[in-house]
The first five atom37 places (N, CA, C, CB, O) and aatype in JSON, in Angstrom:
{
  "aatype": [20, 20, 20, 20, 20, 20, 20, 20, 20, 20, 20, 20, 20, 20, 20, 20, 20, 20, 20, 20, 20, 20, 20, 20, 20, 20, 20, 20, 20, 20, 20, 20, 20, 20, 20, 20, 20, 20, 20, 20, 20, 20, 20, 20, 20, 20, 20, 20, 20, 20, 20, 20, 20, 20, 20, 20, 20, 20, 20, 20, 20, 20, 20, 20, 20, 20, 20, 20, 20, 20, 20, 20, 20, 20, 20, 20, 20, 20, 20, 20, 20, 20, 20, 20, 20, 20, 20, 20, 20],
  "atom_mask": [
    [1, 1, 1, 1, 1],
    [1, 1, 1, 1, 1],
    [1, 1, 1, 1, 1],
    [1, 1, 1, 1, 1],
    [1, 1, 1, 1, 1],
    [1, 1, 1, 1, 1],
    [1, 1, 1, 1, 1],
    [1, 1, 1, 1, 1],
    [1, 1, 1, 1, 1],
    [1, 1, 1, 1, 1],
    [1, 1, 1, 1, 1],
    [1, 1, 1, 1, 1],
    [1, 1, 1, 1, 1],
    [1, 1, 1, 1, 1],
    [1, 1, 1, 1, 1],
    [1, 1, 1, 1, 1],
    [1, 1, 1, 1, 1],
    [1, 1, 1, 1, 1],
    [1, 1, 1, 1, 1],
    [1, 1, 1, 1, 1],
    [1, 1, 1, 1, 1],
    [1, 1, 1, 1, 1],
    [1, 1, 1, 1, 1],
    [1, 1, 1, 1, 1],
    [1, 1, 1, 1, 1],
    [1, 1, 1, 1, 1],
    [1, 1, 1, 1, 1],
    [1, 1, 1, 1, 1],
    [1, 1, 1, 1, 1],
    [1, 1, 1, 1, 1],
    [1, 1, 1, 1, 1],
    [1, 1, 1, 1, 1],
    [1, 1, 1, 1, 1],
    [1, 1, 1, 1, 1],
    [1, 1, 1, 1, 1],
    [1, 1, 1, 1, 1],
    [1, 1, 1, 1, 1],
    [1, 1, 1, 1, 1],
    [1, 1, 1, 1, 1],
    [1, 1, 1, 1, 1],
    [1, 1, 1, 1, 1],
    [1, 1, 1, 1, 1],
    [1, 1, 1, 1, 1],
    [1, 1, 1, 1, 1],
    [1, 1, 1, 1, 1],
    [1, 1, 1, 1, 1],
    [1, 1, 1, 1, 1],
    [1, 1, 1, 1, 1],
    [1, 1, 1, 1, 1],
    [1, 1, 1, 1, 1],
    [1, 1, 1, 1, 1],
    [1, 1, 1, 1, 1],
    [1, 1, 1, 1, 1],
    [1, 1, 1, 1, 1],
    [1, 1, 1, 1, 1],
    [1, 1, 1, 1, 1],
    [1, 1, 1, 1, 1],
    [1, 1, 1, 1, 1],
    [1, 1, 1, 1, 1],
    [1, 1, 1, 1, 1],
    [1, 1, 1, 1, 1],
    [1, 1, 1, 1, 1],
    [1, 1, 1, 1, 1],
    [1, 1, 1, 1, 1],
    [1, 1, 1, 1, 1],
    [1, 1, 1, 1, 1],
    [1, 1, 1, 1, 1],
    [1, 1, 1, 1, 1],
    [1, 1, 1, 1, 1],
    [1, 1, 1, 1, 1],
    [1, 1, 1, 1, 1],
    [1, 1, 1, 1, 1],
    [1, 1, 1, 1, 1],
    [1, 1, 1, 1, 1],
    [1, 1, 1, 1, 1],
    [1, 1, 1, 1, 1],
    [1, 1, 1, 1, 1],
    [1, 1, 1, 1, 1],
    [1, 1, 1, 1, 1],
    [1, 1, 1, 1, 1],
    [1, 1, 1, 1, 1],
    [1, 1, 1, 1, 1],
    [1, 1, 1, 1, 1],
    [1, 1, 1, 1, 1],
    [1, 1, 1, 1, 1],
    [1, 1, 1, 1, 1],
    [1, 1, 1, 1, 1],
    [1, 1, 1, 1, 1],
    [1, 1, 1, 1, 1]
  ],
  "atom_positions": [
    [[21.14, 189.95, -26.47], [20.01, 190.09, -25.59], [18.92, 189.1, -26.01], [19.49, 191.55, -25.6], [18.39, 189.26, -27.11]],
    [[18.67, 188.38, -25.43], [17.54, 187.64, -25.31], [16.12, 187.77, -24.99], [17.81, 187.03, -24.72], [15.79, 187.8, -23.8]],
    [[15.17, 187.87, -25.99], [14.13, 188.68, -25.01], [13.01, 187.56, -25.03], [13.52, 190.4, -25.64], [12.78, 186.8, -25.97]],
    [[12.24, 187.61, -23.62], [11.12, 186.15, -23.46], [9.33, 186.79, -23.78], [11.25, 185.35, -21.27], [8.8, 187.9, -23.8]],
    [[9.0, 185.73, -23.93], [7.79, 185.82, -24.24], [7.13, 185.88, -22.93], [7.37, 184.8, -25.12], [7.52, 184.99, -22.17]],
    [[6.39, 186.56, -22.54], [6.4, 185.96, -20.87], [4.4, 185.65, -21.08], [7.12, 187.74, -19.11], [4.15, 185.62, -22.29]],
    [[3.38, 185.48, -20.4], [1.93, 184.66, -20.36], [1.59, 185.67, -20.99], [1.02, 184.19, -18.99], [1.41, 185.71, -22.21]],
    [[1.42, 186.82, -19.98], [0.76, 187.98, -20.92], [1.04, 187.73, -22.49], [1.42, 189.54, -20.52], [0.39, 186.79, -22.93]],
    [[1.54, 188.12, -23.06], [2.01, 188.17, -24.44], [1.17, 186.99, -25.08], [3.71, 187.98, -24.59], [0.37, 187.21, -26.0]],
    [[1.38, 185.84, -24.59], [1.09, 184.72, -25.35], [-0.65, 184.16, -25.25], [2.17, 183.6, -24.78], [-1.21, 183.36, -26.01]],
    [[-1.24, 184.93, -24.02], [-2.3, 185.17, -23.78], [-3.06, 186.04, -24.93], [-2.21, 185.65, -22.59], [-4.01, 185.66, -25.62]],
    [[-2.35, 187.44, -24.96], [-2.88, 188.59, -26.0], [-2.93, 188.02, -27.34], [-1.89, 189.94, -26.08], [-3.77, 188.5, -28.1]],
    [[-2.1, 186.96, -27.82], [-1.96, 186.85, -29.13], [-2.76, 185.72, -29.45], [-0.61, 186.75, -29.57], [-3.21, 185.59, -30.59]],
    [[-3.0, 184.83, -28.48], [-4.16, 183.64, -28.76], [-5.02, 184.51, -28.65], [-4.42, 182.28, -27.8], [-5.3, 184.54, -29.85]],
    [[-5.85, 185.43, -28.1], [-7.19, 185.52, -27.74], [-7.19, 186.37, -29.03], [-7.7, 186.12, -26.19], [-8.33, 186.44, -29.49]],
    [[-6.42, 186.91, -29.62], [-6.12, 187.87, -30.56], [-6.6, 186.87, -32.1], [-4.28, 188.43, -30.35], [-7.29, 187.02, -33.1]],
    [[-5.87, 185.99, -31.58], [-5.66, 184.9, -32.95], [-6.7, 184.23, -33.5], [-4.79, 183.73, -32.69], [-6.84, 183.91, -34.68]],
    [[-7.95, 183.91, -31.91], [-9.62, 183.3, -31.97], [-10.45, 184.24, -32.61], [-10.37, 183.04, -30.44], [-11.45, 184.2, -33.33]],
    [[-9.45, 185.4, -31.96], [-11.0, 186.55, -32.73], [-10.91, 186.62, -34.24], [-10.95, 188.58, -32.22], [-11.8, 186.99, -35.01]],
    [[-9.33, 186.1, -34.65], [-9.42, 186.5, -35.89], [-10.08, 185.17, -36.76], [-7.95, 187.02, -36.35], [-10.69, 185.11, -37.83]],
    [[-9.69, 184.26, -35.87], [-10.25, 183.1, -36.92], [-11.44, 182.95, -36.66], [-9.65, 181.7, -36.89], [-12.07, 182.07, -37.24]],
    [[-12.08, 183.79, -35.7], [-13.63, 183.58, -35.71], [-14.5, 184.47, -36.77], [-14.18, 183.93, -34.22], [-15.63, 184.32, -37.23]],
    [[-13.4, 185.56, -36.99], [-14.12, 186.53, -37.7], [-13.85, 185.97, -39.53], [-13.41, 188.25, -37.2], [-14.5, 186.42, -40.48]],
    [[-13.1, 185.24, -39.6], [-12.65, 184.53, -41.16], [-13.68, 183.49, -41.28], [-10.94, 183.72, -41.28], [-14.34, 183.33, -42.31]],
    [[-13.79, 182.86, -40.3], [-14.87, 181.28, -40.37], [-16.17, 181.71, -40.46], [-14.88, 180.17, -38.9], [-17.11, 180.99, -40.81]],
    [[-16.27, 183.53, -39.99], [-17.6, 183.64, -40.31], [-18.0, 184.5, -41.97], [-18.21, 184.45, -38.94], [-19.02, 184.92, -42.53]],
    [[-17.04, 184.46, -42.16], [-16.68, 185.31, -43.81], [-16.66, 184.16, -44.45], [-15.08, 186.3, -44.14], [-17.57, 184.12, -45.28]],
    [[-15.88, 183.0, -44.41], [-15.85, 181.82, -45.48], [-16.54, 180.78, -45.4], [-14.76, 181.28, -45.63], [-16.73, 180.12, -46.42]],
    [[-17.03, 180.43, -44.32], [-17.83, 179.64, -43.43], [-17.07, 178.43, -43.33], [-19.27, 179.41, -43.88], [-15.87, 178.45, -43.59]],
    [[-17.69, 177.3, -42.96], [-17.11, 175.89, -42.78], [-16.97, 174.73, -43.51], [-17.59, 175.46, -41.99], [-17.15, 173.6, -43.06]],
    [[-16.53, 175.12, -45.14], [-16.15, 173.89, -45.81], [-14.78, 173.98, -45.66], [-16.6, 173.71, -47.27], [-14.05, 174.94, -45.44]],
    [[-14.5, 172.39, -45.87], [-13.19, 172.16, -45.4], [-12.62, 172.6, -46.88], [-12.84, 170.5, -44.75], [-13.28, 173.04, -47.82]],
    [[-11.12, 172.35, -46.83], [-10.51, 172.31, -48.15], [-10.61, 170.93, -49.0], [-9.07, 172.67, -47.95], [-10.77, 169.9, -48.33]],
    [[-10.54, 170.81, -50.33], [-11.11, 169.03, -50.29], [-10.02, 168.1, -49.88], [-11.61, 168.36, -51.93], [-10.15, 167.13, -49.14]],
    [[-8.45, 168.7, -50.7], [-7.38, 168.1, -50.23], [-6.48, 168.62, -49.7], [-6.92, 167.57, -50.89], [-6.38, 169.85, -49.62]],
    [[-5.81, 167.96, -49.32], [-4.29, 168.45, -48.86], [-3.38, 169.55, -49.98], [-3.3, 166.89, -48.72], [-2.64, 170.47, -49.65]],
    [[-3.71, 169.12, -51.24], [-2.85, 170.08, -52.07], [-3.42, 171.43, -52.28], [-2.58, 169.52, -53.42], [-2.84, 172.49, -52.54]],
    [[-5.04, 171.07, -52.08], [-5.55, 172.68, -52.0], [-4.76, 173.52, -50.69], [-7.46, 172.72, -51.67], [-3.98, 174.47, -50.71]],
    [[-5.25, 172.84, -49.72], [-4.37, 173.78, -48.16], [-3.05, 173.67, -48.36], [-4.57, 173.09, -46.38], [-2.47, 174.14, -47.38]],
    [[-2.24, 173.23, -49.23], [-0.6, 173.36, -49.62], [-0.63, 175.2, -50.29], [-0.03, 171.79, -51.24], [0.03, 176.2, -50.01]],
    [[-1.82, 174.91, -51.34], [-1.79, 176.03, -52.28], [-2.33, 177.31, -51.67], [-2.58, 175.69, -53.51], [-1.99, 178.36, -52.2]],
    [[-3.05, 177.35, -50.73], [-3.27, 178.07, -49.79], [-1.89, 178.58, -48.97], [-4.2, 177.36, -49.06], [-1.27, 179.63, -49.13]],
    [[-1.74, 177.98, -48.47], [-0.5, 177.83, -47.18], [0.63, 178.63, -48.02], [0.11, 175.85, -46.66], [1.39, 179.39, -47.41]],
    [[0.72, 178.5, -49.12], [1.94, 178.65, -49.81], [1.57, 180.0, -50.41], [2.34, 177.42, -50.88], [2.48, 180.82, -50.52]],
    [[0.12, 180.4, -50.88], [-0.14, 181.79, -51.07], [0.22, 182.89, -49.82], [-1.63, 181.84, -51.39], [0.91, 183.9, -49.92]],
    [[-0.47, 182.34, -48.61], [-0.21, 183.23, -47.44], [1.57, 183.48, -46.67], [-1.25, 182.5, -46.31], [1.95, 184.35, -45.89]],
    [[2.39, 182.26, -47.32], [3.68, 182.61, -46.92], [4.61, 183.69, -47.79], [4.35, 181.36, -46.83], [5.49, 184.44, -47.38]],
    [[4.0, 183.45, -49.34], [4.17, 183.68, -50.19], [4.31, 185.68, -49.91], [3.17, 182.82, -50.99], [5.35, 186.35, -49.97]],
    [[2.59, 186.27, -49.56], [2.44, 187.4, -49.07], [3.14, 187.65, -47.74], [1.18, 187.59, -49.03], [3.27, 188.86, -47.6]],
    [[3.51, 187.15, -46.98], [4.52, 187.01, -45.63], [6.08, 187.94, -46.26], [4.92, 184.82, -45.18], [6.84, 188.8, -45.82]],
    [[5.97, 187.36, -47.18], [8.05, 187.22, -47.54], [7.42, 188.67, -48.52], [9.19, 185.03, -48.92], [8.44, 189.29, -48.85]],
    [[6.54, 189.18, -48.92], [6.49, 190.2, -49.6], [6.64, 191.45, -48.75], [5.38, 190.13, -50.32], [7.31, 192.44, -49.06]],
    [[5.76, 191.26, -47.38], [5.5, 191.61, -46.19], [6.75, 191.83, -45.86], [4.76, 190.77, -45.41], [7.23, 192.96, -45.96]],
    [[7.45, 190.77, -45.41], [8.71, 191.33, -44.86], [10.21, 192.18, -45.27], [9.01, 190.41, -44.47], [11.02, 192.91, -44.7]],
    [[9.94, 191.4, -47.06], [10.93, 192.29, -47.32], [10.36, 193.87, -47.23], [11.53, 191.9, -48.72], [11.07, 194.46, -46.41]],
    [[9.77, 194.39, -47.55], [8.74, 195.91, -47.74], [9.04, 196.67, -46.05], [6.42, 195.39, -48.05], [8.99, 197.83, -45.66]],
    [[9.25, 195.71, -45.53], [9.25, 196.33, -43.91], [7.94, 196.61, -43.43], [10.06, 197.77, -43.72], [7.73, 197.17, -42.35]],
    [[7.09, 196.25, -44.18], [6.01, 196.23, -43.7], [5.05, 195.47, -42.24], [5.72, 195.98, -44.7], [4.1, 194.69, -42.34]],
    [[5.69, 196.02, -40.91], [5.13, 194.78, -40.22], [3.55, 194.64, -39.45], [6.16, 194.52, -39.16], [3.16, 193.62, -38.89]],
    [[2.79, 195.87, -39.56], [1.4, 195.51, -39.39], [1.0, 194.04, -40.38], [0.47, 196.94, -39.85], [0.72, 192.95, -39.89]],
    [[1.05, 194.34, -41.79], [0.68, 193.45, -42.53], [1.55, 192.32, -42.44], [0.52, 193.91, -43.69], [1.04, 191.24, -42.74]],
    [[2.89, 192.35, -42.06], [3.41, 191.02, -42.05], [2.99, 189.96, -40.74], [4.94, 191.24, -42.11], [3.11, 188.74, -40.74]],
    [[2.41, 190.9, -39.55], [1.83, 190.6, -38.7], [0.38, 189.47, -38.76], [1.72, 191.78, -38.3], [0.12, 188.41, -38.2]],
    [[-0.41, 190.43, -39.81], [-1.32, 190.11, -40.35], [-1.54, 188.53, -41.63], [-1.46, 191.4, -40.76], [-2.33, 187.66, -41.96]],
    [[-0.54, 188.93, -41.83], [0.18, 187.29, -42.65], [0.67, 186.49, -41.78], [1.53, 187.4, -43.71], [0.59, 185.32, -42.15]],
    [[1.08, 186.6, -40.91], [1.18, 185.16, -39.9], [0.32, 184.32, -39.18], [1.81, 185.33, -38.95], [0.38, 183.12, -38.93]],
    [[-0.88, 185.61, -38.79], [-1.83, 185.08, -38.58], [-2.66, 184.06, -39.4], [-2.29, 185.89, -38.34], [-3.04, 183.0, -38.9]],
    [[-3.04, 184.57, -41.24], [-3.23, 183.99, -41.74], [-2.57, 182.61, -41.8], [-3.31, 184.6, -42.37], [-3.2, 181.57, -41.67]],
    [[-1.18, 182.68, -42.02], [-0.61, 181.32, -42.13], [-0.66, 180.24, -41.39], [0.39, 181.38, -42.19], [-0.35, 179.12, -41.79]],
    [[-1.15, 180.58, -40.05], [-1.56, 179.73, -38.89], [-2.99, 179.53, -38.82], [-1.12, 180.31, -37.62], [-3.38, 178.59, -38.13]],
    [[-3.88, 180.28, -39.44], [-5.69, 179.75, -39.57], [-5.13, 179.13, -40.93], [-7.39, 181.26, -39.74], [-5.64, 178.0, -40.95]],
    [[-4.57, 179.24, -41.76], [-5.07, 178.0, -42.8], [-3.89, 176.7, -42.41], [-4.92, 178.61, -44.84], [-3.99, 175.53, -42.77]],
    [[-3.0, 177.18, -41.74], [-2.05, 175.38, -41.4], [-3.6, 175.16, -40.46], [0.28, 175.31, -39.96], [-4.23, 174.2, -40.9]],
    [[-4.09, 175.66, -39.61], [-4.65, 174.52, -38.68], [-6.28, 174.49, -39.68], [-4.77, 175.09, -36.55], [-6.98, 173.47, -39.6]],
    [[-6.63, 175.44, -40.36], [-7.81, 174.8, -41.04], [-7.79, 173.78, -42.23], [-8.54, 175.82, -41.49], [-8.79, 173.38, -42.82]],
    [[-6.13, 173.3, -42.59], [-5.57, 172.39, -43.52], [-6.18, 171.41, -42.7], [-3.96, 172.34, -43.85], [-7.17, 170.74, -43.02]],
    [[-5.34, 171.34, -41.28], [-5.4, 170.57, -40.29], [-6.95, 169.76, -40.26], [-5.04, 171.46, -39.08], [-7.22, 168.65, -40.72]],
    [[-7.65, 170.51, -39.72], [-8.87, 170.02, -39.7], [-9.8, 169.98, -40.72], [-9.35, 170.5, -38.9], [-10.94, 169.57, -40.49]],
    [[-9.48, 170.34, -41.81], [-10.18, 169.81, -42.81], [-9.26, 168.11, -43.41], [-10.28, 171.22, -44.03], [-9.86, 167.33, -44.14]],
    [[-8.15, 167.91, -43.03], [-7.62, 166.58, -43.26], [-8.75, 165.38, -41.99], [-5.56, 166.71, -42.82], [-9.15, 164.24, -42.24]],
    [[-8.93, 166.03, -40.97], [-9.64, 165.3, -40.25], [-10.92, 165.12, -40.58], [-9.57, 165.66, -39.19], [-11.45, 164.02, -40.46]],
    [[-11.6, 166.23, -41.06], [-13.17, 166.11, -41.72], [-13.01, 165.22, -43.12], [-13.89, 167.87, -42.15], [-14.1, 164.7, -43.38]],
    [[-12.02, 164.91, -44.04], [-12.17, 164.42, -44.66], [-12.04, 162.97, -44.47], [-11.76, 164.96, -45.27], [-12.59, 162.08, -45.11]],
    [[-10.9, 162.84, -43.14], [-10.88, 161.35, -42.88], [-12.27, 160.78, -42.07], [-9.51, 161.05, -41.97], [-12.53, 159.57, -42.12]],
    [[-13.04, 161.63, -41.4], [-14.16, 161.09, -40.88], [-15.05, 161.03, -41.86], [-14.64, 161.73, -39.8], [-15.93, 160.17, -41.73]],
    [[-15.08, 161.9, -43.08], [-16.65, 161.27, -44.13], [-16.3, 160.13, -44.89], [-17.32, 162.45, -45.5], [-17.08, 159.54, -45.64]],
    [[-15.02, 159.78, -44.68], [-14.31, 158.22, -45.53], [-14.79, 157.51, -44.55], [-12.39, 157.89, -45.81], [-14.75, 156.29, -44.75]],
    [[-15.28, 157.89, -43.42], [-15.3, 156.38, -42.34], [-16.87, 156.0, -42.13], [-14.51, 156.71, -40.47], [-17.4, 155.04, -41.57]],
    [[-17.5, 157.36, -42.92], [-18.95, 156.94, -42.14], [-19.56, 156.11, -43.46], [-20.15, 158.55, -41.54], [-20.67, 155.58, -43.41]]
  ]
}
């Protein structure tokens, strides 16, 4: 059985996903990471709790760890860009 994601769903989980990274950006605020190996060491803590998550059967919190793992890949993300723009100015 194949089962689809259909808008709804993918709707609920972005708007789901802003609130959460709005509510983290306002807890940590807006420094970037300095490098890339910091958001590695990050990235790798939150997958790290993921696989703890999943083996445990735990899936609120493993839920909750994916989210994380996707605000720090894309705040890796854009802190690689904030760092390439203060090299340029």
């Amino acid at each position: 059985m194949v089962l689809k994601v259909d808008e709804k769903i993918i709707q609920s989980v972005l708007d789901d996903f802003l609130k959460t990274f709005e509510k983290k950006r306002e807890k940590k605020g807006i420094n970037s990471f300095n490098t890339p190996w910091e958001s590695y060491g990050k990235l790798s803590e939150e997958v790290y709790e993921a696989l703890k998550d999943l083996h445990s059967k735990d899936w609120s919190s493993y839920k909750l760890e994916l989210k994380d793992i996707a605000i720090t890949a894309l705040w890796g993300l854009m802190s690689i860009e904030a760092n390439e723009a203060n090299r340029n100015e």
